[in-house]
C-alpha positions in Angstrom: -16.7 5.3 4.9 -18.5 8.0 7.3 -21.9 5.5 7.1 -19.7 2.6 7.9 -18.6 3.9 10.7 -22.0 5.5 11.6 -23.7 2.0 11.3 -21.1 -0.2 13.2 -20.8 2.9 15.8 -17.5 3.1 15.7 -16.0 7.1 16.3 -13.6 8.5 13.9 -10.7 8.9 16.7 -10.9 5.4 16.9 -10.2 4.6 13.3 -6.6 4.3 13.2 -6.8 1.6 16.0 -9.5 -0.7 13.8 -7.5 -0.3 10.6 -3.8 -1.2 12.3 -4.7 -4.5 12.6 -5.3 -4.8 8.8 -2.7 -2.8 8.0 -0.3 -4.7 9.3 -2.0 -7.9 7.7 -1.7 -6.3 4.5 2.4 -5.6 4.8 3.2 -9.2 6.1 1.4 -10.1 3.2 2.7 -8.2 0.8 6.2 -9.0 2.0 5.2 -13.0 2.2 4.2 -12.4 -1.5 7.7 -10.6 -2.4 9.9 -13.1 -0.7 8.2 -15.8 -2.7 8.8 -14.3 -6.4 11.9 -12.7 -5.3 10.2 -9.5 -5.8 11.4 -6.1 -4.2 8.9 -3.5 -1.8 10.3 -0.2 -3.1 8.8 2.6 -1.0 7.8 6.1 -2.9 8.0 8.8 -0.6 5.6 11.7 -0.3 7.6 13.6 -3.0 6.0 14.2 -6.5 7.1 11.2 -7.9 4.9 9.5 -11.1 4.5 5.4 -10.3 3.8 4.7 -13.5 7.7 6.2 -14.5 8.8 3.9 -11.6 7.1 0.5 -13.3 8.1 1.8 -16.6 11.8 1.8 -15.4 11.5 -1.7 -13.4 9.6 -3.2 -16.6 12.8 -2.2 -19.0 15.3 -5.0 -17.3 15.0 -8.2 -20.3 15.8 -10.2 -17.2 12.7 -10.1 -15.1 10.5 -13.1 -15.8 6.9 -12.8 -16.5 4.7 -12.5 -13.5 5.2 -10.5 -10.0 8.4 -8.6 -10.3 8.0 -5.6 -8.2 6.1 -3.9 -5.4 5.6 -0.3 -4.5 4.8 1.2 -1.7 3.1 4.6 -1.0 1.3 6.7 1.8 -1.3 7.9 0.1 -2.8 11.0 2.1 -6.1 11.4 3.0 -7.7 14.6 4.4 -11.7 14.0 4.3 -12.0 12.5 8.3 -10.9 15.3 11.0 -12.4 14.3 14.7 
């Protein structure tokens, strides 16, 4: 990411601004997606919570119909860029 940046001489302060744009492409699309197969977003907060128990749990309703059924939602941290 750091030679990315380098080569398209973009500063790390201004990161959050070039990634908001797709960010927010990413939600609406994700939410487009959800409202089509009547899917929920469920958020996971920060909190030590396994994914995988969270499918597990959303996968044990008979009910669901194949395909997209569910959508989580994280923050994943990221500490490697500091300016």
């Amino acid at each position: 990411m750091t030679s990315f940046l380098n080569a398209n001489h973009i500063r790390i302060v201004d990161y959050p601004r070039l990634a908001e744009p797709l960010r927010d492409r990413l939600h609406e699309t994700a939410q487009a997606l959800a409202s089509m197969h009547g899917a929920r977003i469920e958020h996971i907060p920060q909190t030590p919570v396994r994914q995988e128990e969270v499918v597990a749990t959303v996968l044990k309703d008979p009910g669901d119909p194949p395909g997209l059924v569910h959508l989580l939602s994280a923050m994943e941290a990221c500490d490697a860029y500091e300016p």
